[in-house]
Wavefront OBJ file of the C-alpha trace (Angstrom):
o trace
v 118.598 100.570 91.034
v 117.691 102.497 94.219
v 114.327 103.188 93.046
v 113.765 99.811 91.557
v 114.217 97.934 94.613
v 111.775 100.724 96.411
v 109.283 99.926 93.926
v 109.482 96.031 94.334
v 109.671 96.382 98.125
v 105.883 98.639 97.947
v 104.349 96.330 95.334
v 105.237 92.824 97.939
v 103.614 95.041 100.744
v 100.538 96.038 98.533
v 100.518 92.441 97.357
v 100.663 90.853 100.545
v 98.578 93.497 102.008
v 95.832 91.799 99.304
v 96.259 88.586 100.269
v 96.345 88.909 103.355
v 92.458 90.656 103.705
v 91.452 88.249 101.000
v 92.182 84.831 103.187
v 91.270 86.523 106.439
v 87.673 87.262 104.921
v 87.465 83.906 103.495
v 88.743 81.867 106.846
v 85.603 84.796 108.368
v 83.089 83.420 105.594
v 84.454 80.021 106.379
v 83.913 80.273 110.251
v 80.348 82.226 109.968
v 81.616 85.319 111.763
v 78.584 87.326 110.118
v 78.852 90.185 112.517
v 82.755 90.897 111.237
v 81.915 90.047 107.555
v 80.676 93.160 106.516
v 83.446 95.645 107.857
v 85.700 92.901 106.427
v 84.018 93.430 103.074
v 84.849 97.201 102.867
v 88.002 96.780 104.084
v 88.633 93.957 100.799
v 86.993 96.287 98.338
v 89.657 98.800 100.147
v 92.874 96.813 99.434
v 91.521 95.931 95.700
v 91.020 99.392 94.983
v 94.204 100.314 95.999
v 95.836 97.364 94.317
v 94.324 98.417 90.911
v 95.337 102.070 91.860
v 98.706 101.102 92.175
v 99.294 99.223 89.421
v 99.382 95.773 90.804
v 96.044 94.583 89.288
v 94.211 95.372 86.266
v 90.891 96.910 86.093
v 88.539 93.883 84.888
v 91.041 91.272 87.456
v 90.216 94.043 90.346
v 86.125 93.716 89.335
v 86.357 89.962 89.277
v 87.771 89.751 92.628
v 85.689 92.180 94.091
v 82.561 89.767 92.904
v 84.218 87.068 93.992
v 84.564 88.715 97.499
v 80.903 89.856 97.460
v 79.387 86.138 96.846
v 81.872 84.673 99.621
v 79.670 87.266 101.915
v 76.221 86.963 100.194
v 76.385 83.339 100.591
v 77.168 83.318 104.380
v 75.100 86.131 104.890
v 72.087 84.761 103.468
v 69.966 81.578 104.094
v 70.689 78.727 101.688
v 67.689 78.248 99.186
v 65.876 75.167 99.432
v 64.845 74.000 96.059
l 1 2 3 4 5 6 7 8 9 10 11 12 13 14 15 16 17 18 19 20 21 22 23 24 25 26 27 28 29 30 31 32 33 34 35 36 37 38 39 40 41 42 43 44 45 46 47 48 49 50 51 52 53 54 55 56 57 58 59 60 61 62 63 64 65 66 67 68 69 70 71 72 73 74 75 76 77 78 79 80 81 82 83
């Protein structure tokens, strides 16, 4: 029981840990904080890894998010096209 609850209690703090850098980069995307976006970029890729390493996501969920997390930044980051 003892190790169960230890388990559950790492997993909320990896999970929230995720979340957590996820809606901070996207309130910094959101804001046009372009100078912070790229440290905040590693540090996502960062908690994703980990998540995956842990356990918490699976490997082709982990990818998604982390190309999800790269167009939030590409698209602030660069000009809009004019078509």
């Amino acid at each position: 029981m003892h190790q169960d609850r230890r388990k559950t209690e790492r997993n909320d703090r990896n999970r929230a840990a995720l979340k957590l850098s996820l809606k901070n980069l996207k309130k910094a995307v959101a804001a046009g904080k372009t100078q912070e976006l790229p440290e905040m970029l590693r540090k996502a890729y960062s908690v994703i890894d980990t998540a995956f390493k842990k356990g918490l996501l699976k490997r082709n969920t982990a990818s998604r998010r982390k190309s999800t997390v790269s167009k939030w930044v590409s698209s602030a980051l660069l000009p809009a096209k004019s078509v």
